[in-house]
N, C-alpha and C positions, 0 to 999 in steps of 0.2 A: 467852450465858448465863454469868456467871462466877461463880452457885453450885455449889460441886460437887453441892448435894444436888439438883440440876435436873437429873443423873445417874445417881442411885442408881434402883436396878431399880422400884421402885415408882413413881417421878417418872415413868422412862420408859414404862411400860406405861399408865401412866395418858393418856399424849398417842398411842397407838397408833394411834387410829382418825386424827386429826391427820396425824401421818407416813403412815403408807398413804396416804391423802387424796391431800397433796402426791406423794407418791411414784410412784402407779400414776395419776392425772389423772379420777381417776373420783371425780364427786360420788356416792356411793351412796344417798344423802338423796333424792333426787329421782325414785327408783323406790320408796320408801317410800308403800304403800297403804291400810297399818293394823299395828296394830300387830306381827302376828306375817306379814303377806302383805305381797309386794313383788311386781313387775312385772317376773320374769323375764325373759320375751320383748322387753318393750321394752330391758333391760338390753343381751341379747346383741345385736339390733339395732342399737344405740347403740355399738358397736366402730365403727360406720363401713366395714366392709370387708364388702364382699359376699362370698358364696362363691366365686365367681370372679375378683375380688381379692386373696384369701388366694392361691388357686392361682397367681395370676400374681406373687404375692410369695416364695411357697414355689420358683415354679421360677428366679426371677432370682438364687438361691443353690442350686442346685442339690438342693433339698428337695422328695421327694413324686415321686410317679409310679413306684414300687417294684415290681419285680415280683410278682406275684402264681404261686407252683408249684405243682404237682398233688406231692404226697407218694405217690407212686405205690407204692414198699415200704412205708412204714409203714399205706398201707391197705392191703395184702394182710396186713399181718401183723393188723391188727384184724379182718380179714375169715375167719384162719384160726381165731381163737380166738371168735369171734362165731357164735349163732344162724343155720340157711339163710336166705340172702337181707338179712341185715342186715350193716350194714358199711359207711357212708357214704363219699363219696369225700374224702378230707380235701386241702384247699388252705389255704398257708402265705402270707401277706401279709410280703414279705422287708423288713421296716425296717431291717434291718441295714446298706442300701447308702445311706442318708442319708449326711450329712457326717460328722456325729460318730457314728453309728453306732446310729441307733435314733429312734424315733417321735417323743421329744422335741423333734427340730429342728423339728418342722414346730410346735411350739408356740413354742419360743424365734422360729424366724424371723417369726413376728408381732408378737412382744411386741419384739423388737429392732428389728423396722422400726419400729414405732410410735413407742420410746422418740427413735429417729434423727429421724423425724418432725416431733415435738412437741420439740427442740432438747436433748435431755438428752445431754449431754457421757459419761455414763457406764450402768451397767446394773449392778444385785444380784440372787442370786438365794441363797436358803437352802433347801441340799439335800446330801443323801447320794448323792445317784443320778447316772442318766444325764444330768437334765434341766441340771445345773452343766456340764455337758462340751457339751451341746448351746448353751446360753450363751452360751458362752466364745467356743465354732466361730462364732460367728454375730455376735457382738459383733466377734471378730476382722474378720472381711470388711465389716462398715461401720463400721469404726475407730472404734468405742468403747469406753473401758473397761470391765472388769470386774472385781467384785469376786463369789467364789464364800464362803459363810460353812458349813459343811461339819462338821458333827458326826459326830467318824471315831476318837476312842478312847475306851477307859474308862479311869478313873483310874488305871492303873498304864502306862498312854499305851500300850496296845495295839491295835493299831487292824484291824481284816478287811481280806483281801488286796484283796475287791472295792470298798471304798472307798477303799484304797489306790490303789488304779489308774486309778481315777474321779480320785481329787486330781490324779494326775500328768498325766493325759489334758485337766485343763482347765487347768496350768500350763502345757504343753504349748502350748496356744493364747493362752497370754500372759497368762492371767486372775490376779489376784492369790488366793491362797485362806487365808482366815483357817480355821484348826483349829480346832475345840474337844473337848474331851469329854463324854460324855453328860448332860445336863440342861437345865434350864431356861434356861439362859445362853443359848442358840441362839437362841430369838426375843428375847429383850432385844439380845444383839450385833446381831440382824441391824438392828433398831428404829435401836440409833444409828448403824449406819454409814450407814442411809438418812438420818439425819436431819443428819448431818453431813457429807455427800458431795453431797446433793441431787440423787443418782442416780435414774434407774429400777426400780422396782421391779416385774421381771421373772417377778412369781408364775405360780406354776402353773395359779391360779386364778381369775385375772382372766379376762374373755370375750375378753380376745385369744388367749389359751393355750387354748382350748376351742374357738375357731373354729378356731384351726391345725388341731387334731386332726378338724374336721368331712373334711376333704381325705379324709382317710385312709378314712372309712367309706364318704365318696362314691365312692372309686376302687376301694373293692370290689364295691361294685355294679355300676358300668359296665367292669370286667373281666370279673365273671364273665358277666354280660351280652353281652359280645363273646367271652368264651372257649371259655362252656360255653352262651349264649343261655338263660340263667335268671339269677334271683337265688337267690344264697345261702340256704337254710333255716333254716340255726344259723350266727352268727359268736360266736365265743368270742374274750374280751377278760381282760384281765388287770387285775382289780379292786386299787387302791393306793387313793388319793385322791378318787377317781371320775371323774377329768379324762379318761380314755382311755373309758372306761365311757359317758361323756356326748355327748362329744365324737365318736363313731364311730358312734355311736345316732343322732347328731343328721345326720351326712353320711348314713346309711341313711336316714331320713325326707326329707332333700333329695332324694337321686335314684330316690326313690318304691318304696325296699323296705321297704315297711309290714310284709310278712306275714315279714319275719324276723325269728327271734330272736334276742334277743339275750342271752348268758349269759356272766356273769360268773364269772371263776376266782382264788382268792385260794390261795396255801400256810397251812396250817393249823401255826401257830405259837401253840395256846392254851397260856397256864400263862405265857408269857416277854410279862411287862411292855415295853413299847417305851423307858421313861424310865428304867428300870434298870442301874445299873452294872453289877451282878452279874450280869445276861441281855442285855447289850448283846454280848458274845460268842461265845453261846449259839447263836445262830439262823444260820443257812447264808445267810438273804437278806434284803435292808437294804428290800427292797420287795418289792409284788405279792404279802403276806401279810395274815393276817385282823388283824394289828397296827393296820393302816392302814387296811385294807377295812372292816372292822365298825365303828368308830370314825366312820370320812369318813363312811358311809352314813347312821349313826344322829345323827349331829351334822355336818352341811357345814361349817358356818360356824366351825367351830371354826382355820383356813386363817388366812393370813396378810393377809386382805384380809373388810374390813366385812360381805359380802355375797357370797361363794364361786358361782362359773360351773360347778363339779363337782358336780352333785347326781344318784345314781345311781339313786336312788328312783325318780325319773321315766321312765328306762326301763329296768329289769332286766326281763327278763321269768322269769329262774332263776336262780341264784346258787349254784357249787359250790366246795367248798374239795377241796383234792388235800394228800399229804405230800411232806418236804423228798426223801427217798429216792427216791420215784417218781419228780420233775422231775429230779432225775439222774440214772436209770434213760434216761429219754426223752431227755434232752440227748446220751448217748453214743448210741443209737438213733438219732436225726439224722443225727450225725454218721457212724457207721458202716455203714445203709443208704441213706440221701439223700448223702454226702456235703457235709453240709454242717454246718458248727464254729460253733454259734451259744452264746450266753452262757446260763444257767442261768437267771435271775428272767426273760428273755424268753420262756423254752418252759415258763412255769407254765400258759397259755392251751393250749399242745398238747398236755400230759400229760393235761389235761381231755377236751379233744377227743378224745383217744387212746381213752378211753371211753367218751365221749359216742357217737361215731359207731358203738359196738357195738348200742347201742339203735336207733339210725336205719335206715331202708333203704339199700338198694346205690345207689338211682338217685339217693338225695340227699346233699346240697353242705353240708360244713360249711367254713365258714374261719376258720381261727387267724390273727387279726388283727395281729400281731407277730411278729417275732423282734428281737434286739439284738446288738454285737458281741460278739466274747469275746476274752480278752489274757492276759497274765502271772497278776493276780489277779484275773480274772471265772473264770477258768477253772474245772471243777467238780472238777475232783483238786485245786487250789489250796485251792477251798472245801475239800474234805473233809479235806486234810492239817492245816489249821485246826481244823476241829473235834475231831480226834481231839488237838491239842496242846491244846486246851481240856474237855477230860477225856470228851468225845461217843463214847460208843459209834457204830461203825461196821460196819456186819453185813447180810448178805443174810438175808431172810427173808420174813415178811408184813407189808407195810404199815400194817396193821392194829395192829399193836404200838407202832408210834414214838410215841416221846413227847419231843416237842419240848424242846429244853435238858438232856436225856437222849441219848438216841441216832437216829441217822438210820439205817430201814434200806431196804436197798436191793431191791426186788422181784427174788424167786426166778423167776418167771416174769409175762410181760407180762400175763396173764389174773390177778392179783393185786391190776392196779392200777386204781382206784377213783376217782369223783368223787363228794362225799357232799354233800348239798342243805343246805344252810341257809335257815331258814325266815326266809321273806321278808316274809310277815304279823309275825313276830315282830319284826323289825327295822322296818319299817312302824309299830309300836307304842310303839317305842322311840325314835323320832327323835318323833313325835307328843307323847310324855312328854318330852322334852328340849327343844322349842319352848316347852310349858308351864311347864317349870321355868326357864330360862335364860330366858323372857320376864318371867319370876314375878306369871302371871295366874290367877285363877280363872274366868275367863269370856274369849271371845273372840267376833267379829264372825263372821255368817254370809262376810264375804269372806274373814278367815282362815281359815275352814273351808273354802272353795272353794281357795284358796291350798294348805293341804295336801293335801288330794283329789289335785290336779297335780301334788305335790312328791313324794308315792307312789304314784302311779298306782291310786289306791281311787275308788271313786264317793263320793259327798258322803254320802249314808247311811251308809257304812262307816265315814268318818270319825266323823260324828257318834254312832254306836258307840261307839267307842274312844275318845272324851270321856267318852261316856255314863260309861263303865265307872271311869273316873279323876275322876271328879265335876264334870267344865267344862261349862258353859254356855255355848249359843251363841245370841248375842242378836243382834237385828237392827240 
């Protein structure tokens, strides 16, 4: 191309679906059923890797098979502050002993073997998080490149210690990592280095990064199964994108724990926009907030791939958000009666669970389906010594008070700390209203109606409710 203007940001966004196309090897056109319904299931089938396959790709790099521990203090200490007889036994699923240090490998090591594969000399991946560092680890060990595209400051190039350390973590592994700062530039960048590199593109969201994660929910079932000779009751997951959400739901249904639940935990970061400059260095955690949780749920497809393998709708069965104070409350908790120094945005699913399990019986099994590593700047004194340089109050008190891009406070005592329900109906109504708008239809096919029914877990009259109510028709 040697117009420039076959560059400028409009040119590029306009060829997106083009580049994904080439980029990720997925016709997405071909699971197209109507207009607003598509063929999930055949989609993730169509990875080509069975479940058993994933696992024997995950372990030929040493990914997956993580131990699973009984948090034996922290449930006394839930059980001291809890109702007689309730007090669940909490078990921690240690992601932290992957390669790079967290759940994401077992997603990168799919999407890398695949890209290796199918001949692609290289791999991209656009991210703030663990999942660039998992990448990088995994692209290192079958000699490919990579390219990390990484939005890590705000305009005055200040950048949070814990994407800091994320950067270095996948430099570290040899990755190259283009910076930016916060806006819209990040999916245009990532668009043309895909399109100019004729690399992999490594999404989060494509059904190979969705089966990797099935491992994970599989292997809590047949733990607890050999540990405790039951399945789990409640597994608590840490709501972002909904790839972990999906994906741990989906290995639960594989190795036939239907009757668990599964609940979702986001950090409650309302009020701080995620594409703001101004609140870009506001917030304690770059994930596993309702920034990304409420957003991905109520629009999937919004992801960097035509047709997104993260859709959490399908299975939440509860959805709670916790504050920034509380997960550092419980992170030093961890650490100081488990012995063990896990990262901050990993233990937002435990500080859940920390009260979830108040409500449960003694005799039943919750598990916190992660943890992550923690470093220089994951650390959670790192985080909070930031925030307070960022004008954040910092103060023991009642949870109850924080307000996000304000101050973080830190529970006076553990019976303080809170999981608050987000209404799932309502979110359910709001991804239903955004099919309709971003389809920009006034009527839809009884298949699209069956299609959403699946995609929020409602029966086919409730959906057709919730047209009712917004004036769509559903015709045959």
């Amino acid at each position: 191309m040697n117009n420039v203007a076959d560059y400028s940001y409009n040119a590029v966004m306009a060829r997106k679906n083009e580049i994904m196309k080439k980029a990720v090897g997925i016709d997405y056109s071909k699971f197209q059923t109507s207009t607003i319904a598509f063929d999930y299931e055949k989609m993730m089938r169509e990875t080509g890797y069975t479940l058993q396959e994933v696992q024997e790709i995950q372990r030929s790099v040493g990914v997956g098979n993580t131990p699973l521990l009984e948090l034996k203090n922290l449930t006394a200490l839930v059980r001291k502050i809890s109702p007689k007889g309730k007090g669940a036994r909490i078990f921690l699923k240690d992601e932290a002993c992957n390669p790079s240090g967290s759940f994401k490998d077992r997603r990168a090591a799919v999407s890398v073997y695949h890209a290796k594969k199918l001949g692609y000399k290289g791999v991209v991946a656009a991210t703030s998080g663990n999942y660039g560092a998992a990448v990088a680890s995994q692209a290192a060990m079958r000699n490919l490149d990579c390219i990390i595209v990484q939005e890590c400051y705000d305009s005055r190039k200040v950048g949070q210690p814990e994407i800091l350390e994320k950067q270095r973590k996948c430099e570290c592994y040899g990755a190259e990592v283009v910076q930016l700062t916060v806006g819209p530039e990040l999916f245009y960048t990532f668009l043309r280095i895909l399109e100019e590199t004729g690399y992999f593109n490594a999404s989060l969201y494509s059904p190979y990064g969705i089966a990797g994660v099935e491992t994970l929910g599989y292997e809590v079932a047949m733990q607890c199964r050999e540990q405790i000779g039951k399945d789990p009751d409640v597994v608590v997951i840490t709501h972002a994108g909904g790839g972990n959400v999906t994906g741990t739901a989906r290995g639960l249904i594989k190795a036939g724990a239907v009757n668990t639940k599964v609940v979702g935990a986001s950090v409650d970061l309302t009020g701080l926009h995620m594409a703001s400059d101004k609140d870009f260095n506001r917030k304690s955690f770059t994930t596993g907030h309702t920034g990304f949780g409420i957003p991905f749920a109520t629009w999937p497809d919004r992801s960097d791939v035509p047709r997104s393998a993260a859709r959490p709708l399908r299975y939440l069965d509860r959805y709670v958000t916790i504050k920034q104070g509380e997960v550092f409350y419980i992170t030093e908790a961890l650490a100081q009666l488990e012995g063990l120094e896990r990262g901050p945005a990993g233990n937002t699913s435990l500080t859940a669970a920390f009260y979830l399990a108040q409500e449960m019986d003694e005799d039943q099994i919750i598990v916190v389906q992660e943890t992550e590593y923690t470093g220089a700047g994951k650390h959670h004194m790192a985080q909070l010594s930031f925030a307070k340089e960022n004008g954040i109050e910092v103060k023991f008190g009642n949870p109850e008070d924080e307000r996000a891009g304000t101050n973080i406070i830190l529970p006076e005592h553990p019976s303080l700390i809170r999981a608050r329900d987000v209404d799932l109906i309502k979110l359910k109504k709001s991804y239903i209203k955004n099919c309709i708008e971003n389809y920009k239809v006034d009527e839809i096919t009884e298949k699209d109606a069956e299609f959403l029914a699946e995609d929020t877990k409602l029966t086919l009259e409730e959906v057709k409710n919730i047209l009712s109510e917004i004036n769509v028709k559903v015709v045959k």
